[in-house]
C-alpha positions as CSV (number, residue, x, y, z in Angstrom):
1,X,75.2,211.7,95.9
2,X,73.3,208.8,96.0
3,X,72.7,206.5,99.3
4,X,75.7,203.7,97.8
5,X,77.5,206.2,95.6
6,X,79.6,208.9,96.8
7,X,83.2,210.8,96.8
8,X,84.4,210.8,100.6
9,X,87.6,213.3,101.3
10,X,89.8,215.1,101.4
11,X,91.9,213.0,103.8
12,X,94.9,211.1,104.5
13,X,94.2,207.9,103.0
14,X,95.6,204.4,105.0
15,X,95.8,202.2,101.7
16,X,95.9,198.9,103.7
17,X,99.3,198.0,102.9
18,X,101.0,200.3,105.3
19,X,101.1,203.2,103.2
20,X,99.3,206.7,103.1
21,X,98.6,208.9,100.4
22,X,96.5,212.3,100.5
23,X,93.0,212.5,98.3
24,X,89.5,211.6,98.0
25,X,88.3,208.0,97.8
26,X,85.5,207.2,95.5
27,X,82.6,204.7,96.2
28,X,80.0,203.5,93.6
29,X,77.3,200.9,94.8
30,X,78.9,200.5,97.9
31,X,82.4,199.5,96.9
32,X,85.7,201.1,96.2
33,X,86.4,202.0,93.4
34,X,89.4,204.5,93.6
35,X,91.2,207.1,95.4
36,X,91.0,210.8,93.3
37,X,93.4,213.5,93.7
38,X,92.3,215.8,96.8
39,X,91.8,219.1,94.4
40,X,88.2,218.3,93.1
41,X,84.4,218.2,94.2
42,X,83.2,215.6,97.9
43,X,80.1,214.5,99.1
44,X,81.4,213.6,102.2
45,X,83.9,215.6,104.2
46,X,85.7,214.0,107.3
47,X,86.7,215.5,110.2
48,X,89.9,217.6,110.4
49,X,93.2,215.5,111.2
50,X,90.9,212.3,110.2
51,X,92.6,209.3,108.1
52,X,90.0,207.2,105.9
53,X,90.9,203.7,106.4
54,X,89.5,200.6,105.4
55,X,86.8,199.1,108.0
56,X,88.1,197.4,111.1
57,X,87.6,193.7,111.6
58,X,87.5,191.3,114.8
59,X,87.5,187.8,114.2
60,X,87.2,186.8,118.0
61,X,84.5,188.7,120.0
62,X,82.3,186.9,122.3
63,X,79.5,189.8,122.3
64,X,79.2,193.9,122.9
65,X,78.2,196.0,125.2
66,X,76.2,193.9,128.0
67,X,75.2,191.3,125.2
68,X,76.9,187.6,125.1
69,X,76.8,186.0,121.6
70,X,76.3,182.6,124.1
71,X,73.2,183.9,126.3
72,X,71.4,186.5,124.1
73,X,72.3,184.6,120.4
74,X,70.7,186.0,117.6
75,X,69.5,189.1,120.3
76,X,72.8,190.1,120.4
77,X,73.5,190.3,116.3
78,X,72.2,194.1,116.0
79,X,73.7,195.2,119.0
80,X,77.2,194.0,118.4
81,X,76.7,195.1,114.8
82,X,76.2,198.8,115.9
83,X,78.2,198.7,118.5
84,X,81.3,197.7,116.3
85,X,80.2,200.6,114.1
86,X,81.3,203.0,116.7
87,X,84.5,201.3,117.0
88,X,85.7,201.5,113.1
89,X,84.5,198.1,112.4
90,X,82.7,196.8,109.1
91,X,82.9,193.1,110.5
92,X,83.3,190.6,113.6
93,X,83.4,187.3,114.1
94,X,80.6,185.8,116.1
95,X,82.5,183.9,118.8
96,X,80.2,180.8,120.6
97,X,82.5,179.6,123.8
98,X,82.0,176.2,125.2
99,X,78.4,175.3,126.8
100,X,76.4,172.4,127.0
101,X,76.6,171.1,123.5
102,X,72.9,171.5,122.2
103,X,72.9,175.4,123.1
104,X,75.8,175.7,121.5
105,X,74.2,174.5,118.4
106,X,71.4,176.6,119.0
107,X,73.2,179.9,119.1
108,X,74.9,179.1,115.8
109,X,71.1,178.6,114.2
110,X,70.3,181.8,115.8
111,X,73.1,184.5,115.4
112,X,73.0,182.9,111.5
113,X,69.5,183.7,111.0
114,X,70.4,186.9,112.8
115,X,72.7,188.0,110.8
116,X,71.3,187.0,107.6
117,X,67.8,188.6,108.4
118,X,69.7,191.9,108.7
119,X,71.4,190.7,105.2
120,X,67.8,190.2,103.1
121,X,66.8,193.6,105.1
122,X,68.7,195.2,102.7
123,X,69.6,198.0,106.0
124,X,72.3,197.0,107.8
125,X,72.9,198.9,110.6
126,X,76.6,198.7,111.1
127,X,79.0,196.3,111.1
128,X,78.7,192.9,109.6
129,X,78.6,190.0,111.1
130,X,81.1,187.5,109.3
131,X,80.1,184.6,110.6
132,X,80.4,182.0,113.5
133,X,83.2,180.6,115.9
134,X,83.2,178.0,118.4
135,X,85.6,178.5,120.5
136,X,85.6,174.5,121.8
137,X,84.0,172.4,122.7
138,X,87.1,170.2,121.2
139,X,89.8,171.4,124.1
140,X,92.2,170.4,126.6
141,X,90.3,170.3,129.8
142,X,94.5,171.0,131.4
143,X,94.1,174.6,129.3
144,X,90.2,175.0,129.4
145,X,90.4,178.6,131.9
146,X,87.4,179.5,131.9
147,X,85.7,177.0,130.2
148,X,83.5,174.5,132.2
149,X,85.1,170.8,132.1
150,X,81.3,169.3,132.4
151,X,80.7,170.7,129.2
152,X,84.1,169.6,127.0
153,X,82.9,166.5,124.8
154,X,84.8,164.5,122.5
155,X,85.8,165.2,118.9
156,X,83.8,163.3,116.4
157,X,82.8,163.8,113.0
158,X,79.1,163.4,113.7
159,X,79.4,166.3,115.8
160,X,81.4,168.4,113.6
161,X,78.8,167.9,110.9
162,X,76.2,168.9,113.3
163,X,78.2,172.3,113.9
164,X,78.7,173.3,109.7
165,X,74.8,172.3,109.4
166,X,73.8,174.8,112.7
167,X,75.3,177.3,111.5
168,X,73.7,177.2,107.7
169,X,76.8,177.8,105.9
170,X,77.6,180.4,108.3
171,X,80.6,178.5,110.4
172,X,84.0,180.5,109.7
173,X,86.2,179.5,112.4
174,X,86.7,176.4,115.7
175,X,89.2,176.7,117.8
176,X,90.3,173.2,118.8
177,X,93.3,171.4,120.8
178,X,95.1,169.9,118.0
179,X,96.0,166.7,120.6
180,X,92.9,165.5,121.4
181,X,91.7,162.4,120.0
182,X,89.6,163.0,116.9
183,X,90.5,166.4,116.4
184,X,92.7,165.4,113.7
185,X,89.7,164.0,111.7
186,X,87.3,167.2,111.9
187,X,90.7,169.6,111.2
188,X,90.8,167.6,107.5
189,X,86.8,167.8,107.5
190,X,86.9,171.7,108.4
191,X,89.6,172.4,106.0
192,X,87.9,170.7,102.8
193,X,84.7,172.4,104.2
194,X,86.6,175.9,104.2
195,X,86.1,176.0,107.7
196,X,89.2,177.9,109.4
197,X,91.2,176.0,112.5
198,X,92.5,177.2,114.9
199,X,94.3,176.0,117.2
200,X,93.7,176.9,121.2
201,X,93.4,175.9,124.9
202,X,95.9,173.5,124.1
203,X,98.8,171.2,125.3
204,X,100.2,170.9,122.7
205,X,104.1,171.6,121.9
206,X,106.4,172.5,119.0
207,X,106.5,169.0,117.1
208,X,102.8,168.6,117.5
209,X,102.2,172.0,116.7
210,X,104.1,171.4,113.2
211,X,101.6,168.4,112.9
212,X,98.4,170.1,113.5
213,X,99.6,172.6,110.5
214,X,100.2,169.8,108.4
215,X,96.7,168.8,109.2
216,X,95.2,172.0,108.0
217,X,95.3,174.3,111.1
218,X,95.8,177.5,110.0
219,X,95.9,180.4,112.8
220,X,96.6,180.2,116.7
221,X,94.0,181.5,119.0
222,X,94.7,184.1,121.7
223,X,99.0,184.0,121.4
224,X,100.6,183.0,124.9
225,X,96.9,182.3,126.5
226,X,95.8,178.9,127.5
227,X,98.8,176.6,126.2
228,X,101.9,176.1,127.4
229,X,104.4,179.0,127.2
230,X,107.1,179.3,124.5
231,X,110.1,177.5,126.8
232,X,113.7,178.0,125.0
233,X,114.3,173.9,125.6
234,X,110.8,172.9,124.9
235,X,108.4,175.9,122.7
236,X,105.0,175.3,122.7
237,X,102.6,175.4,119.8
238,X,103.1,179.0,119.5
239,X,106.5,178.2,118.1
240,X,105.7,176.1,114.8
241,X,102.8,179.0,114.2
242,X,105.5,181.5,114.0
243,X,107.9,179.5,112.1
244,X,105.2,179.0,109.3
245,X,104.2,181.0,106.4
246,X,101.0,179.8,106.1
247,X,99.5,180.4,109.1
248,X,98.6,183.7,111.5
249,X,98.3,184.2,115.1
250,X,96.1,185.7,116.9
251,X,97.0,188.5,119.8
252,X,95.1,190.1,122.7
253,X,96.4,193.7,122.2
254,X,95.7,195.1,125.3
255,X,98.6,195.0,128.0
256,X,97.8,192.2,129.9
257,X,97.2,188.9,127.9
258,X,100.6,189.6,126.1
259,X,103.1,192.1,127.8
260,X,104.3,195.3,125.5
261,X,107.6,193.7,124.6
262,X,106.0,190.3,124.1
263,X,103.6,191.9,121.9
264,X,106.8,194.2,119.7
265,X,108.7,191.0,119.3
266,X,105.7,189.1,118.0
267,X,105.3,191.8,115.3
268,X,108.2,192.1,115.0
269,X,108.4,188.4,113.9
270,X,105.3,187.8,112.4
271,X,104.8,190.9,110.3
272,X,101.5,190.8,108.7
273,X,100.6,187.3,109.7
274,X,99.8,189.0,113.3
275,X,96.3,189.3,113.8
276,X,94.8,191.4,116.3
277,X,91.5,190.7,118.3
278,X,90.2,191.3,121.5
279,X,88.6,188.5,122.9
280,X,85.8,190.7,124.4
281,X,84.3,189.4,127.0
282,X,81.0,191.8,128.3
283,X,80.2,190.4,132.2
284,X,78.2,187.2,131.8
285,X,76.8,187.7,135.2
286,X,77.4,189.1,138.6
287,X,80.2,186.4,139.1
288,X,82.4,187.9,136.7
289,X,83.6,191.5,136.7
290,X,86.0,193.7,134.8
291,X,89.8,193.8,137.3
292,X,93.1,195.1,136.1
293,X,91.8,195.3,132.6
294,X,90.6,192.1,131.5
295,X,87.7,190.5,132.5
296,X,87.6,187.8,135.4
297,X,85.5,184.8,136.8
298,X,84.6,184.7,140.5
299,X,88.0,182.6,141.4
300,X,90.2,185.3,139.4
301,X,90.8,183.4,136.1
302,X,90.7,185.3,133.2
303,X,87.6,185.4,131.3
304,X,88.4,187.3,128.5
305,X,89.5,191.3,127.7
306,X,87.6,194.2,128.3
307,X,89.1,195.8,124.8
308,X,87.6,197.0,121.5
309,X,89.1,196.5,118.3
310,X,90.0,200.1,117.6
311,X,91.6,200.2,120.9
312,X,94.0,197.1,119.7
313,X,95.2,199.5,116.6
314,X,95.6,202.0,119.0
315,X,97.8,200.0,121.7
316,X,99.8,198.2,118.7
317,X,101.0,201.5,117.3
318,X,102.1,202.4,121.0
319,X,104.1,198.8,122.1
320,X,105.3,198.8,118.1
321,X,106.2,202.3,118.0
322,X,104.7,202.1,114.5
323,X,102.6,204.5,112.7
324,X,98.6,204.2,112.3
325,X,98.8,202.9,108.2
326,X,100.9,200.3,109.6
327,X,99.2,198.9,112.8
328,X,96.0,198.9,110.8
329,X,97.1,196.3,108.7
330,X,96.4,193.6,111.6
331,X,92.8,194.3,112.0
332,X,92.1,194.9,108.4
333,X,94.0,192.9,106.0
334,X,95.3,190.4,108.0
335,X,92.5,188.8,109.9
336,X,90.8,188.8,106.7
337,X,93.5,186.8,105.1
338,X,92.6,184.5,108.3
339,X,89.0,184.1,107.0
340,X,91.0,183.0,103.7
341,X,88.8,185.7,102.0
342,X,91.6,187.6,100.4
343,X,90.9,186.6,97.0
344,X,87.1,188.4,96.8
345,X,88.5,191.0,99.7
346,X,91.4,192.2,97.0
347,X,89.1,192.5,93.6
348,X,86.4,194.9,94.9
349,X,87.0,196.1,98.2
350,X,83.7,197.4,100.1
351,X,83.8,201.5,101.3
352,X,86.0,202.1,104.2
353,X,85.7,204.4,107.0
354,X,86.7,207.7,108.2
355,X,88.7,207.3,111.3
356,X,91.0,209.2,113.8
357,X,95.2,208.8,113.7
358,X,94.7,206.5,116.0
359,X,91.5,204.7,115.0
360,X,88.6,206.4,116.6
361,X,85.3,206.8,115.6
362,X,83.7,206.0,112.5
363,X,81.9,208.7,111.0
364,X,81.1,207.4,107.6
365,X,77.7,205.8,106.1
366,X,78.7,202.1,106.3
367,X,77.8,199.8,103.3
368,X,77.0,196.0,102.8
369,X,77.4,193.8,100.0
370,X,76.6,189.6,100.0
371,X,75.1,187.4,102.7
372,X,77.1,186.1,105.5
373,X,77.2,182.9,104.0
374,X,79.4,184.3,101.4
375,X,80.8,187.5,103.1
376,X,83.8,189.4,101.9
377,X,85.8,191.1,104.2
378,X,87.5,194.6,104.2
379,X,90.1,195.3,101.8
380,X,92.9,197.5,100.9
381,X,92.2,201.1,98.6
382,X,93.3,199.5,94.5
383,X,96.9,200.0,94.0
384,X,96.3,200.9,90.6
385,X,94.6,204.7,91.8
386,X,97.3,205.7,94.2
387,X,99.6,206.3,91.0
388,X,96.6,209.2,90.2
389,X,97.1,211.7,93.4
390,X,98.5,214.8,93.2
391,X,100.6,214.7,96.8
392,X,101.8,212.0,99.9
């Protein structure tokens, strides 16, 4: 067994398409490259009852443990990396909220250098970090929450240049009120760019949510949160998201952003175009605390969730009644169809991870691959191997 190149197993193997098979999954150089019958030689045994799965991903986290992707900025890139690891995760999303608009741009430079440090270290210590997100400064001050109206500032294309050149090739994701004037501008610039939108903290309704996918918005931020809700005269935004093909959404799996039977009926919908995330929010400061699970401001509004990724899988199999292969879909496969990486994630997936039936720990050596500039996300086991095992 080399340090890239190993045979992890036996186990129950979560292929990524909602399926399971039993055997041994082989790794060379730090990718997949098949799953083996379970009778034969392992470097790497899991722990009874585990499930090898492929590697979690979060695509909207604003920071880990006590750090804030906003305050600490490139700081907080090695601890939210190993902290993710002990959630199941091989990648997050860097999420940037709204603040003044020049440290905005400045923790874009610095969680990209960050992250790309750790990249030409050739040691990454956990999970990757996938790139950037600002989430705003492009919203509706009438859905901002917790966002500071001083600090919302008007869509232009200057500034959306400024944003893709801060972030060095590293911006993945804005969330952005499709209404606002000049938003519809950067959402053409994003999308020719690459750039996901997403639409959030918005006004917006059915009709103008069919628009803004027309323009190139692609995935809805935080389902039922900040925008109006989904009326059976007058839907909102969340409406057209579902309707389309093309696009995902975005849930807070943990109880209390989204209700249990919202949450069934959105899967039930949505299939695999439902995302989930967490939205984690660590206490910025002593105004803010953790209160009927989710985090809170000092006048009550909700700040953000106090849940980790593997506890989303966990809660989704629960409100779904669905088993783990399944749920894991919507932190694997799906958010990295978000990142519109699907195409590199499918070819060569990267080694997944040992986890519990219902997505505990990680016990697995994690491996890296290409920069954050050009990162692939986690994929599903090769189809072509499952046809090899012995048993199901």
């Amino acid at each position: 067994m080399s340090e890239t190149s190993y045979v992890l197993g036996p186990a129950r193997v979560a292929c990524g398409d909602g399926s399971a098979v039993f055997g041994r999954v082989a790794v060379e150089n730090g990718r997949i490259t098949g799953i083996l019958p379970d009778d034969g030689p392992s470097d790497l045994m899991p722990p009874a009852g585990a499930i090898i799965a492929p590697g979690l991903i979060d695509v909207h986290t604003n920071g880990a443990d006590d750090v804030l992707f906003n305050r600490d900025q490139g700081n907080a890139v090695d601890v939210a990396t190993r902290a993710y690891a002990r959630m199941g995760a091989t990648g997050y999303v860097a999420g940037v909220m709204t603040a003044p608009w020049e440290s905005m741009m400045h923790a874009g430079d610095e969680i990209s250098e960050a992250a790309n440090q750790l990249e030409e270290s050739g040691h990454y210590p956990g999970a990757r970090c996938l790139g950037v997100h600002f989430e705003g400064p492009f919203i509706n001050p009438k859905f901002r929450r917790v966002h500071r109206a001083d600090w919302i500032v008007p869509a232009t294309l200057e500034r959306a240049h400024e944003m893709i050149e801060a972030c060095r090739g590293a911006l993945v994701m804005v969330t952005m009120a499709p209404e606002m004037e000049g938003v519809d501008e950067l959402a053409r610039l994003f999308f020719d760019q690459g750039i996901v939108c997403s639409a959030g903290h918005t006004s917006a309704h059915y009709r103008e949510g069919v628009l803004a996918i027309g323009l190139g918005f692609r995935t809805l931020t935080h389902a039922f949160n900040a925008m109006p809700p989904l009326d059976h005269r007058d839907p909102s935004i969340l409406a057209a998201f579902m309707q389309e093909s093309r696009t995902t959404v975005q849930l807070i799996c943990d109880g209390f952003h989204v209700s249990p039977p919202m949450v069934d009926l959105l899967y039930r919908t949505l299939g695999e175009r439902l995302v989930l995330t967490t939205d984690n929010m660590p206490p910025a400061g002593s105004n803010y605390r953790i209160e009927g699970g989710v985090v809170r401001s000092e006048d009550g509004t909700i700040a953000g969730s106090a849940l980790h990724i593997d506890q989303a899988v966990r809660n989704l199999m629960m409100y779904a009644s669905i088993p783990f292969e399944q749920a894991i879909i919507h932190a694997t496969r799906s958010p990295a169809r978000l990142l519109d990486s699907i195409a590199r994630w499918a070819r060569s997936p990267p080694a997944a991870a040992p986890t519990s039936r219902c997505g505990a720990k990680s016990t697995s050596r994690w491996r890296r691959s290409s920069a954050v500039r050009s990162s692939t996300a986690r994929a599903p086991l090769p189809p072509d191997s499952r046809s090899r095992l012995t048993r199901s």
